[in-house]
C-alpha positions in Angstrom: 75.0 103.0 64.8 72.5 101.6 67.0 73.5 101.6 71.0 71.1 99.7 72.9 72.0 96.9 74.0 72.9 93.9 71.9 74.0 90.2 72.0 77.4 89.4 70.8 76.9 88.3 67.6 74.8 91.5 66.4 77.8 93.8 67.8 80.5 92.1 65.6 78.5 92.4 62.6 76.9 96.0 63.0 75.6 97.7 60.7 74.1 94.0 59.0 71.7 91.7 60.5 72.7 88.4 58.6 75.6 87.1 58.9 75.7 85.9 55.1 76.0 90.2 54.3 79.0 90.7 56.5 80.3 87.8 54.9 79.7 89.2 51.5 80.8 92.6 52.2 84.2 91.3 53.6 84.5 89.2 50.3 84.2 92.0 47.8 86.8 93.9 50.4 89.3 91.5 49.9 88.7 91.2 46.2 89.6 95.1 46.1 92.4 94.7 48.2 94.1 92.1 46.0 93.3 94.3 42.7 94.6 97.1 43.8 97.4 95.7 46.0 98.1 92.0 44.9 97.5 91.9 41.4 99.7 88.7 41.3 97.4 86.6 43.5 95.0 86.5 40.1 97.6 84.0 38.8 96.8 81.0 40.0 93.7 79.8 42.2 96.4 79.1 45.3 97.5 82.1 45.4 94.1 83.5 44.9 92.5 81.4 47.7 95.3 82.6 50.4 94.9 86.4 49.1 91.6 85.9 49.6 91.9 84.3 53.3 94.9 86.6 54.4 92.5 89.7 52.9 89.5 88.7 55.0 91.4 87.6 57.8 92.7 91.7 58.4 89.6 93.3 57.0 87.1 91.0 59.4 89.2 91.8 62.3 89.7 95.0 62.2 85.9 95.5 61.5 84.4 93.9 64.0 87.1 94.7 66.8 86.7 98.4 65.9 82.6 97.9 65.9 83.0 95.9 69.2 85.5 98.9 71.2 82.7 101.7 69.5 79.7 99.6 70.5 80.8 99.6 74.2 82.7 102.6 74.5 79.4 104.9 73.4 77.1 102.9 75.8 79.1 103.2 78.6 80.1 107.1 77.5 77.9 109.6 76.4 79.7 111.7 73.4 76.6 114.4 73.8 77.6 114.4 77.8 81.4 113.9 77.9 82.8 114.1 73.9 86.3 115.2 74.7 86.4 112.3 76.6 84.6 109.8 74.1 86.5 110.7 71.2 90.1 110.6 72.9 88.9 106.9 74.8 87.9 106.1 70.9 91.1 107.3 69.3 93.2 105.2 71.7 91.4 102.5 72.0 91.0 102.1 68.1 94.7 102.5 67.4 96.4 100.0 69.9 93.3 97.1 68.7 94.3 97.7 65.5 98.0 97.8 65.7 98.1 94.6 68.2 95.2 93.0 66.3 97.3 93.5 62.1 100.6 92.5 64.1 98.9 89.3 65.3 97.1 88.7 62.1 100.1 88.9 60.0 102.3 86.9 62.3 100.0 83.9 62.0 99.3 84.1 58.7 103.1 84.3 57.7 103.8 81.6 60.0 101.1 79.0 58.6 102.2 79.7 54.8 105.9 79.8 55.8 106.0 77.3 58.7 108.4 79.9 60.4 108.4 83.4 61.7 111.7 85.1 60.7 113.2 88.1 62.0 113.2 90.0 59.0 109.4 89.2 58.9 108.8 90.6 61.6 110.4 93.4 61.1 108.7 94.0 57.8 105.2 93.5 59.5 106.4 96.2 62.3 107.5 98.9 60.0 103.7 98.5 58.5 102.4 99.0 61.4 100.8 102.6 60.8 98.5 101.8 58.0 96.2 100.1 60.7 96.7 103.0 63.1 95.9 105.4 60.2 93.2 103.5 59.1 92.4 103.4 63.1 92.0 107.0 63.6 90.0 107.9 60.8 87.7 105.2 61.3 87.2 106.3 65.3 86.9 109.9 63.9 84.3 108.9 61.7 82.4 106.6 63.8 82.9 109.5 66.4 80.9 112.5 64.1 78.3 109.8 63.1 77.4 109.3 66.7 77.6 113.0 68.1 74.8 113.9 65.6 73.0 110.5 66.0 72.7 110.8 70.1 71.9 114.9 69.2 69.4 114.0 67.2 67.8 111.2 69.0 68.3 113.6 72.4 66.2 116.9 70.4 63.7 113.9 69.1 63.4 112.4 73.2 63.1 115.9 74.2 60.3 117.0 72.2 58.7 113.6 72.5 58.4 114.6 76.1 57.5 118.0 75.3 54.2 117.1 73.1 53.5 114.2 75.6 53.1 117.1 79.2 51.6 119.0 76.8 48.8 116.8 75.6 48.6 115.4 79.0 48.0 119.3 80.7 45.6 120.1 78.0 43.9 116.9 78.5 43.8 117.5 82.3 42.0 121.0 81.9 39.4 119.9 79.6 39.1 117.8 82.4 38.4 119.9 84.6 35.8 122.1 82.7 33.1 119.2 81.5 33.0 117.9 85.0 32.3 121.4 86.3 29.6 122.3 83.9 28.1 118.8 84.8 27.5 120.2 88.6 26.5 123.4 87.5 23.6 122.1 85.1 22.3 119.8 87.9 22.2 122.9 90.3 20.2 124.4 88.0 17.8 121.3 87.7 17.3 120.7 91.4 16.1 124.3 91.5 13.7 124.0 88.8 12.3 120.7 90.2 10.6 122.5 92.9 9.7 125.8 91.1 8.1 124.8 87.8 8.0 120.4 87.4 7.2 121.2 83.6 10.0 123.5 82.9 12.1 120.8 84.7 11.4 118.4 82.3 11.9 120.7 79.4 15.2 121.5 80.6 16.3 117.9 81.0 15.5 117.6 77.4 17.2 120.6 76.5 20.1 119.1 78.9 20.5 115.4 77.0 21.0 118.0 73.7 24.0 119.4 75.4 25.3 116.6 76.7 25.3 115.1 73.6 27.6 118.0 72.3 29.5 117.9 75.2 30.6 114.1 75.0 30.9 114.3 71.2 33.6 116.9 71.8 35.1 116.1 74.6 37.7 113.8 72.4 38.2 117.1 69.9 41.0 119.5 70.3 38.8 122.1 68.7 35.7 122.4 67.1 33.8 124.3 64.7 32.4 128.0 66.0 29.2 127.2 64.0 29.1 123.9 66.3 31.0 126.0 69.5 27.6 128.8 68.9 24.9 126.1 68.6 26.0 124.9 71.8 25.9 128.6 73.3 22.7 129.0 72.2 21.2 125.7 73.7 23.1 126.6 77.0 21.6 130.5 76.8 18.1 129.3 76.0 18.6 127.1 80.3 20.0 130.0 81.5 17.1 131.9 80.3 14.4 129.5 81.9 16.1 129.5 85.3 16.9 133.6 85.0 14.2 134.4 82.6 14.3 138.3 82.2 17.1 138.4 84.7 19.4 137.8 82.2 19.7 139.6 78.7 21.7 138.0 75.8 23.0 139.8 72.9 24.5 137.4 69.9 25.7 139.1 67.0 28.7 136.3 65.7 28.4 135.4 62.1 30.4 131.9 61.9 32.8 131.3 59.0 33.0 127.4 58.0 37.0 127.6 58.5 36.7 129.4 61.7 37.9 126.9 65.1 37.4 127.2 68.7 38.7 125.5 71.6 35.0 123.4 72.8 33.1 124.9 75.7 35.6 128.1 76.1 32.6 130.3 75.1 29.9 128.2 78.2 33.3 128.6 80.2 32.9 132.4 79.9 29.1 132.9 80.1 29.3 130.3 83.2 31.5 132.6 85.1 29.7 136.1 84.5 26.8 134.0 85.8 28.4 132.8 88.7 30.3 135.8 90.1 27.6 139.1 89.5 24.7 139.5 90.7 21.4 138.3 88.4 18.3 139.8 89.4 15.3 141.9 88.3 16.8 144.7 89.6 20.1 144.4 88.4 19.4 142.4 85.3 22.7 140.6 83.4 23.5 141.4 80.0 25.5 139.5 78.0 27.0 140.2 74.8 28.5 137.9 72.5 30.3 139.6 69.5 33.1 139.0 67.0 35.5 141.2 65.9 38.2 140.3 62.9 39.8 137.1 64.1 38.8 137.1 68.0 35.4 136.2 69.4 34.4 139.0 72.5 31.9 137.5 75.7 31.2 140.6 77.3 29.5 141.4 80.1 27.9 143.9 82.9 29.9 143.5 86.0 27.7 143.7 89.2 29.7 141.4 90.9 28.4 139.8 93.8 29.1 141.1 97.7 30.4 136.9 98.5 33.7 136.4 98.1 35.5 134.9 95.2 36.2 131.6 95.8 37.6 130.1 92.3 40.9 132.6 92.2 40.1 132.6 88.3 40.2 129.1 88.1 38.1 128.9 85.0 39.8 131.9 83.2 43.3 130.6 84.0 42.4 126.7 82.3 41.1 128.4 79.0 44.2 130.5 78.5 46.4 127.2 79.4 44.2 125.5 76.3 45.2 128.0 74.0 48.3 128.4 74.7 48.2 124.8 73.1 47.3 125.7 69.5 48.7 129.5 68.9 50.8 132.5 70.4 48.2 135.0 70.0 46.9 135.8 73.9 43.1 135.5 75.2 42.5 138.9 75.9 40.8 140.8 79.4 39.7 143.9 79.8 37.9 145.2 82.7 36.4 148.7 83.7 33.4 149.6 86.5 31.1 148.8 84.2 31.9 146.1 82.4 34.3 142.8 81.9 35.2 141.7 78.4 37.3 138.7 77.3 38.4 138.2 73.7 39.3 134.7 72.5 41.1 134.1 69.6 39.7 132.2 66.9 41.8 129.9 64.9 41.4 128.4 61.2 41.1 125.1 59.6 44.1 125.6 57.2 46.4 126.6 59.9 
């Protein structure tokens, strides 16, 4: 059943959208209704004609009246919320319509083929009276099941809806944060160059545009390739290295696999922060080592950390863990001692 809202019509039709197939289904109704219960109404066309009208008259009735209390009763109560109270408004309000509604029914109809309404007519119709409220009850029972586990499922659908929509919207909101904060970093490293060396400035903004390129190509992808991911790392090691030069020492011993996936720029993410937080000098030079290891990609590093205070309260760290926990359960992994600060990323697969 469908429990928006609706216009008249469309209620006392439900489940059809024309009215020619309520019509139809009514018709073949009443045809089984007179074979089973009226077989004498198939002996002449009169008699067939007012079976038929009499037939239609109780099935249409009680349809659409039972459709119309449902309809409203569900919109205005929710079974998933209150179903004690939906079912027993349903039961009730489904067995007095149909009592009153086959009463009236059968009164008129008896009165316009008889041109009276006798006692013992009435009577009759009375002492009928609880096939309607059977037929009442069973139908509010059913219509009652059918909605529970329609709303229940349209609820657990909503729900994860929602779920999948924070989801994408937080994950869209960190990778937000990152490109914007490598932008500033790369310029800083620019401006600095511009007055040391004018011809390594240039170089670098050439090698920049490169990684530009790869970072608005992915900044619309989930993940990315580690073949594409280390490319990348490389590009961004060999600025690091003009600014640093022997300052900074780079181990890279990752072979990629063409099914292997990485969440883009969580590797420069890394590297960017062992940069920014120890101290890079000739006399304390930083060495980076980028490794892999089963199914998990290592960034380690020499920790010499600076003597300024950390300002980021792991800012960086805490956005890539967010990301992954995105795509799998398996954890990004930290391990720190005095002479050294390794994270492990887990790498993911095409297939999966």
């Amino acid at each position: 059943m469908r429990f928006e809202k609706l216009p008249l019509h469309k209620i006392l039709i439900l489940p059809f959208d024309k009215w020619w197939q309520y019509v139809l289904v009514n018709v073949i109704l009443a045809l089984g209704v007179l074979l089973v219960f009226f077989n004498s109404a198939f002996d002449h066309w009169a008699n067939f004609l007012l079976g038929m009208v009499w037939s239609m008259a109780i099935g249409c009735t009680q349809w659409s009246g039972h459709l119309f209390i449902n309809y409203h009763i569900h919109r205005k109560i929710s079974i998933l919320k209150h179903t004690t109270k939906n079912i027993l408004l349903s039961i009730f309000s489904m067995m007095l319509y149909g009592a009153v509604a086959y009463v009236i029914v059968q009164y008129i109809m008896h009165f316009i083929v008889n041109g009276n309404l006798t006692y013992g007519v009435m009577i009759s119709v009375l002492k009928n009276v609880y096939v309607p409220i059977i037929i009442a009850i069973s139908i509010s029972f059913s219509f009652s099941i059918r909605s529970y586990f329609v709303s229940w499922k349209q609820s657990v659908l909503e729900v994860e809806r929602l779920k999948n929509e924070v989801l994408s919207y937080q994950y869209e909101s960190l990778r937000n944060q990152i490109n914007p904060h490598f932008l500033f970093n790369s310029f800083n490293v620019l401006s600095d160059l511009i007055y040391d060396d004018q011809k390594q400035a240039v170089d670098f903004v050439q090698k920049m545009s490169g990684l530009f390129r790869y970072v608005l190509d992915s900044r619309d992808k989930e993940l990315v390739k580690l073949e594409d991911e280390m490319h990348f790392i490389d590009s961004y090691i060999a600025l690091l290295k003009t600014r640093f030069e022997d300052k900074i020492k780079v181990e890279n011993t990752v072979e990629v696999s063409a099914d292997e996936l990485i969440v883009p720029m969580a590797l420069q993410n890394l590297i960017e922060n062992a940069v920014k937080h120890n101290e890079v000098s000739n006399a304390k030079p930083l060495l980076l080592k980028v490794s892999k290891s089963d199914d998990r990609i290592i960034v380690e590093n020499t920790l010499q950390l600076k003597n300024v205070g950390d300002r980021s309260g792991g800012t960086g760290l805490r956005n890539i863990k967010q990301q992954y926990k995105y795509f799998t359960e398996a954890q990004v992994q930290i391990e720190k001692s005095k002479e050294s600060y390794i994270v492990s990323l887990p790498l993911l697969k095409a297939e999966s």
